[in-house]
C-alpha positions in Angstrom: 122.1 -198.8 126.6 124.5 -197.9 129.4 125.0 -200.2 132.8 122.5 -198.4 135.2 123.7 -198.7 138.8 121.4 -199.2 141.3 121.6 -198.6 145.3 122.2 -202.0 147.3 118.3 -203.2 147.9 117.2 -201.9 145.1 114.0 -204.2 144.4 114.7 -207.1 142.5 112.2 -208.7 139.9 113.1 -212.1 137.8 110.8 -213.0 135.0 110.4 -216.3 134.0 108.9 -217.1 130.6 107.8 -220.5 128.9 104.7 -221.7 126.9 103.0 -222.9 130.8 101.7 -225.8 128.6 100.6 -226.9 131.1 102.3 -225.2 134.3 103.3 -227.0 136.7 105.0 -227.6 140.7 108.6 -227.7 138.8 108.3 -223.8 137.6 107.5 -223.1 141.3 110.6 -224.8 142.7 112.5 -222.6 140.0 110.8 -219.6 141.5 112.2 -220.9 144.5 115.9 -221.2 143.9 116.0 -218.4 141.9 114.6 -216.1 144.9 117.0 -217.8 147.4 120.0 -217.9 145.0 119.5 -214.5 143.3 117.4 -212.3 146.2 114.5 -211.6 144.4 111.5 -209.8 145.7 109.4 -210.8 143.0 108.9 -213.4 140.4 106.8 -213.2 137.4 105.7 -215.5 135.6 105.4 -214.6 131.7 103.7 -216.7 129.0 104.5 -216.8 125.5 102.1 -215.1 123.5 103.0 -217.5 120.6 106.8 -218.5 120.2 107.8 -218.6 116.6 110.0 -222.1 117.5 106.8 -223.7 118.9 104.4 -222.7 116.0 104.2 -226.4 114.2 104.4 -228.3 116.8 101.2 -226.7 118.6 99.7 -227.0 115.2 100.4 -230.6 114.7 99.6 -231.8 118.1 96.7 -234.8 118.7 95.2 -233.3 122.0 93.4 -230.4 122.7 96.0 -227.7 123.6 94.6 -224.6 125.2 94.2 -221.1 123.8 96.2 -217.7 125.3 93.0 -217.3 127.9 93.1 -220.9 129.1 97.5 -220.8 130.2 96.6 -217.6 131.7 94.2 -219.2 133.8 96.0 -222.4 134.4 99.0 -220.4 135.6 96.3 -218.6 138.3 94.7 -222.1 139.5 98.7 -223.1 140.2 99.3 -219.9 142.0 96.2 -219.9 143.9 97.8 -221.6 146.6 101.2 -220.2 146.6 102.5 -217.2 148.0 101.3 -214.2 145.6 103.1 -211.5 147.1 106.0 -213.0 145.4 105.1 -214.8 142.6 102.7 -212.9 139.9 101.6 -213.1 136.2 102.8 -210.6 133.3 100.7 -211.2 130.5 102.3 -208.6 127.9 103.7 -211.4 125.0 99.7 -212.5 125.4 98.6 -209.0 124.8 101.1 -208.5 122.2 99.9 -211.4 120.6 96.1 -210.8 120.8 96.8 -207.3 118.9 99.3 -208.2 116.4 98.8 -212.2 115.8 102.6 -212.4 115.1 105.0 -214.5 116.6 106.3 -212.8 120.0 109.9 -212.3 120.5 112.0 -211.9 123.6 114.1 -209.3 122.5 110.7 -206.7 122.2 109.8 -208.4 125.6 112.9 -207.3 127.6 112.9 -203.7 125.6 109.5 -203.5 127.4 110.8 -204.5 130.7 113.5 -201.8 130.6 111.4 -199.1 130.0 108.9 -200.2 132.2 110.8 -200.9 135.2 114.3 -198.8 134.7 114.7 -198.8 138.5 115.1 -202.5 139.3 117.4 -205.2 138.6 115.7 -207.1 135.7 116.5 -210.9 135.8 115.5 -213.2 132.8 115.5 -216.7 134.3 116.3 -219.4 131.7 117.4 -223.2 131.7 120.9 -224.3 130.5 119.0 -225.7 127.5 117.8 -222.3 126.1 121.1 -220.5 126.9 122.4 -223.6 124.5 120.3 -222.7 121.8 120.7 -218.5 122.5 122.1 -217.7 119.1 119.0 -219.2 117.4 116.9 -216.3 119.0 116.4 -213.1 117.6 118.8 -210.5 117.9 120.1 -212.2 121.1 123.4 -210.5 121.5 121.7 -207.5 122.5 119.6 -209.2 125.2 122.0 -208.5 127.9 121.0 -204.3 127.3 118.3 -204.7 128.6 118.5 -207.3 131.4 120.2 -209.7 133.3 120.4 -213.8 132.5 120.2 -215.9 135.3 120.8 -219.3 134.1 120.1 -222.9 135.7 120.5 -226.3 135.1 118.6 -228.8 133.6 118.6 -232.5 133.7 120.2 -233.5 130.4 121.7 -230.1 129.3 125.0 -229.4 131.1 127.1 -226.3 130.5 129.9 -227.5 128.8 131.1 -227.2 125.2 128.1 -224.7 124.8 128.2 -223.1 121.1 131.5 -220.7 120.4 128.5 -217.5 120.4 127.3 -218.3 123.9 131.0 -219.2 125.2 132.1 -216.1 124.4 129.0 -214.1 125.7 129.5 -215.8 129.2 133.1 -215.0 129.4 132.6 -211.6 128.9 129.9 -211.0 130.8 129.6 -214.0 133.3 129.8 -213.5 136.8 129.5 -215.2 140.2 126.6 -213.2 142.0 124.2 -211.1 140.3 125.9 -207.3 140.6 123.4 -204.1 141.8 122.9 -203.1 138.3 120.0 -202.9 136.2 121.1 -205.1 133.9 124.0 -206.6 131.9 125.4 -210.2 133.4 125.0 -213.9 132.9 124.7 -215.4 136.4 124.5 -219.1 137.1 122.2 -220.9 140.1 121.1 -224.2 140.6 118.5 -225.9 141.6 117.3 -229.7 142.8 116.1 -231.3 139.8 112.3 -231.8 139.3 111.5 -235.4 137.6 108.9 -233.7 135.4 108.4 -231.4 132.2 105.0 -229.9 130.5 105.7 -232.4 127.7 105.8 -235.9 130.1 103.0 -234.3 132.0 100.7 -233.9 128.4 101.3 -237.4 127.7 99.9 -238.5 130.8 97.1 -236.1 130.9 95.9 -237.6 127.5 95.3 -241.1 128.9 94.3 -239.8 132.0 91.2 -237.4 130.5 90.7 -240.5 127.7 89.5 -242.2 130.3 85.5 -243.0 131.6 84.3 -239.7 133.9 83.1 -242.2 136.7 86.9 -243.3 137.0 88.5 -240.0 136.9 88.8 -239.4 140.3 89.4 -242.9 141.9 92.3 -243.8 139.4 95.9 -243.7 140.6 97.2 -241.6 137.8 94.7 -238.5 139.3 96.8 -238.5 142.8 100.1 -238.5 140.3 99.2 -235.7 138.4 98.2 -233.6 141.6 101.4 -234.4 142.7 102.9 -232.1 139.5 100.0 -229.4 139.2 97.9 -229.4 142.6 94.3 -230.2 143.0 92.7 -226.8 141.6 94.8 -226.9 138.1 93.8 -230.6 137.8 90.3 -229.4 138.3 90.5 -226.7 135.6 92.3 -229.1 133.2 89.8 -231.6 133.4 86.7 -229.2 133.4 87.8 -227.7 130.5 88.6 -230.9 128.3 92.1 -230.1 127.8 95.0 -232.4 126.8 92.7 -235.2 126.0 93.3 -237.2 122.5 91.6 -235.5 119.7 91.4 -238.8 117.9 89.7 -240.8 120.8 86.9 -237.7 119.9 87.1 -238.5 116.6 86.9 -242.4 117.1 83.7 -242.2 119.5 82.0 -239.6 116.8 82.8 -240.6 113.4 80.5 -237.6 112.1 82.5 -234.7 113.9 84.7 -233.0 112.1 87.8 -230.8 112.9 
């Protein structure tokens, strides 16, 4: 596909993908950044409809994890207070999921987003850590035919002596500001680090919901947690039973099965 040039102004649109498992404050600060540092006019935010590298470790989890309907809600109660003129939801790996039950790839995903938008600059937004482990993802070299990658740090995963595949792909195609075209460039931004990730945030989840209801709400790890995911996510989370140990169910009901 052939560099399509685009008018200075041209509307803008980063997409920002990830499992949301849970969402959380830190993938709003990357919104953030990325809409100062790149000039976006929107931000969407796209779950995984189910990523083939995250299969086994869903399956072999101890908490309740939630379904495709549960993130997508999740990622609403975080955005219900934030500004949604910029930041939405694009649900298509979720769809694409629902209708084929395969594993969704980004390559089909970005394929969607040129056709679907061939009059934008289309911005992938991924962490230093997935740009690392780029050549493990299907048919990655062609990624850059269909959009932009804007790249950004992450505590822990620096750019340096990044695999001989990716080196090459930023030389050739790296570039200091993201260029009026639709598509094409690796551009690098960065960001104030955010002392929290979904993982962390699941472990304390579980011994915050394994806890007695009548001490949910008074105990100290509750104002933490808001602190990460705001009051109307918490709420969901804990309405809805998820992240808490499937083996404390197990121990209080020695009949239910699984």
């Amino acid at each position: 596909m052939g560099l399509t040039r685009l008018a200075v102004g041209s509307p803008s649109w980063g997409w920002l993908g990830g499992s949301f498992d849970p969402p959380h404050l830190g993938h709003l600060a990357l919104g953030h950044a990325a809409k100062l540092a790149l000039g976006l006019d929107q931000l969407r935010f796209m779950p995984t409809g189910q990523s083939w590298q995250k299969q086994s470790e869903k399956l072999n989890s101890l908490q309740y994890r939630p379904n495709t309907a549960q993130r997508l809600a999740m990622l609403s109660s975080l955005l219900s207070t934030s500004d949604r003129s910029f930041f939405d939801i694009d649900d298509r790996e979720i769809r694409r999921y629902e209708v084929s039950e395969q594993p969704t790839y980004t390559i089909d995903t970005v394929k969607e987003l040129a056709r679907d938008h061939p009059d934008k600059r289309r911005v992938m937004i991924i962490g230093a850590d997935q740009l690392r482990n780029l050549p493990s993802w299907k048919h990655y070299g062609a990624l850059l035919d269909y959009v932009h990658l804007a790249v950004t740090s992450r505590p822990g995963f620096g750019l340096q002596d990044l695999p001989q595949a990716v080196e090459q792909l930023v030389q050739q195609f790296g570039c200091d500001h993201l260029p009026w075209k639709s598509h094409g460039h690796i551009v690098f931004f960065s960001m104030s680090p955010v002392p929290i990730s979904s993982t962390q945030l699941r472990r304390e989840l579980a011994t915050w919901t394994s806890l007695s209801e009548p001490r949910l709400g008074a105990h100290a790890e509750a104002q933490a947690l808001k602190g990460f995911l705001g009051a109307p996510l918490l709420d969901y989370i804990r309405q809805h039973g998820l992240y808490r140990p499937i083996l404390a169910d197990s121990e209080q009901d020695p009949q239910r099965s699984h």
